[in-house]
C-alpha positions as CSV (number, residue, x, y, z in Angstrom):
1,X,193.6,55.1,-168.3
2,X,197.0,54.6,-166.9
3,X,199.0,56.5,-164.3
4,X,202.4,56.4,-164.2
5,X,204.6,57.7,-160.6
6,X,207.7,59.4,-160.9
7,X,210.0,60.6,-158.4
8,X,211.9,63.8,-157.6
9,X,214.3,63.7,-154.5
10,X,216.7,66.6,-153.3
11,X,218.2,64.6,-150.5
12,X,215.6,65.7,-147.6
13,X,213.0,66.7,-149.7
14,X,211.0,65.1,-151.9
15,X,207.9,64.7,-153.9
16,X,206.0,61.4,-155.9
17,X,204.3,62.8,-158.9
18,X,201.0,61.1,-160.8
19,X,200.7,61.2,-164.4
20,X,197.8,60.3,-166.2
21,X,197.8,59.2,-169.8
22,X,196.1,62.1,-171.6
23,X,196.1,64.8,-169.1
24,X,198.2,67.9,-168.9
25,X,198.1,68.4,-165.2
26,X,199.7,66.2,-162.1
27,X,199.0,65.2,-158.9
28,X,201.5,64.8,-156.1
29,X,202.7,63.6,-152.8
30,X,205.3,65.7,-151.0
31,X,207.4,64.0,-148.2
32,X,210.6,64.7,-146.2
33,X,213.4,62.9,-145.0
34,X,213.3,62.3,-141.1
35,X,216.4,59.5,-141.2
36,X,217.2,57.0,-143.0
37,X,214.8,55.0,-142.0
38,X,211.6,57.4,-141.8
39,X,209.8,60.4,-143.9
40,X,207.3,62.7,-143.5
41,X,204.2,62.8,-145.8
42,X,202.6,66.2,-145.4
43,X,200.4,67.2,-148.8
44,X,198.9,65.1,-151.2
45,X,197.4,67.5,-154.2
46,X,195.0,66.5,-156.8
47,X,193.6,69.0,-159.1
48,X,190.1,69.0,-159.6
49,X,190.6,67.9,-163.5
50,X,191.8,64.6,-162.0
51,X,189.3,64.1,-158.8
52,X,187.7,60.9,-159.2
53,X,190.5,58.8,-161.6
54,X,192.5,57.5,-158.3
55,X,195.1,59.5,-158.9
56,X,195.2,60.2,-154.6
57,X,194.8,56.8,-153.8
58,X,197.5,55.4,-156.9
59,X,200.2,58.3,-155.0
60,X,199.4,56.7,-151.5
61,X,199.5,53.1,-153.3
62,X,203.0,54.2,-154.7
63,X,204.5,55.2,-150.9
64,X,203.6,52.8,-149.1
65,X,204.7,49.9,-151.5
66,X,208.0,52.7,-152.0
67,X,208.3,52.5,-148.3
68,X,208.4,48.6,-148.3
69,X,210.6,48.4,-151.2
70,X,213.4,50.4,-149.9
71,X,213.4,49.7,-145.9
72,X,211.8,53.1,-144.3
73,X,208.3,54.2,-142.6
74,X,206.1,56.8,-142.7
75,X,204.7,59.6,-140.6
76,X,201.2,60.1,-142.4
77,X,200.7,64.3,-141.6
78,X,199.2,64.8,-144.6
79,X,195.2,64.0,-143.9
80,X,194.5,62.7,-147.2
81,X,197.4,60.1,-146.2
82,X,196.5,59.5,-142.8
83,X,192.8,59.0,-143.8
84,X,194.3,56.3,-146.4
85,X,195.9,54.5,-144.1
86,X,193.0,54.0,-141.5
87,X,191.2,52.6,-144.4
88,X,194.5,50.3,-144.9
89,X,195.5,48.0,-141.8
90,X,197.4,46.1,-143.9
91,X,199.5,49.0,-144.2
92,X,200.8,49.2,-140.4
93,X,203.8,47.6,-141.1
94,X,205.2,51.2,-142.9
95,X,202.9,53.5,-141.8
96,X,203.3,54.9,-138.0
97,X,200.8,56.5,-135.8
98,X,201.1,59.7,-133.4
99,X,202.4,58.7,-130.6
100,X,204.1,55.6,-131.3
């Protein structure tokens, strides 16, 4: 099985979209633009015909390593996200805290 990430981006909006070989149906990972340097994850929807492949953990996979690629952090509001992260030190260098 293979998933395969695309993007759609309408300046401060924005979504990261899972495709999986064989499957009608996506997931997603919606985000928007805080600056330049920062976005907002705030949903991360999987429909119950992909539960279970990884599709939720490939998306969050996909920003963070998105996030390192091109210079900007995230602001995890999305729980799915946020619980991904906690799971994910290694990921501190992209992904921000409350607070901080």
């Amino acid at each position: 099985m293979t998933i395969r990430i695309t993007r759609e981006d309408s300046g401060s909006k924005g979504r990261f979209i899972a495709h999986v070989d064989g499957q009608a149906e996506t997931g997603e990972m919606t985000w928007s633009r805080l600056s330049s340097s920062r976005i907002i994850v705030d949903h991360t929807g999987v429909p119950d015909s992909l539960r279970g492949l990884g599709v939720g953990a490939a998306l969050a996979r996909h920003v963070v390593d998105t996030a390192r690629a091109e210079g900007f952090t995230i602001l995890p509001l999305c729980p799915f996200l946020k619980a991904q992260a906690e799971r994910h030190p290694d990921w501190s260098d992209v992904i921000e805290t409350i607070g901080r």
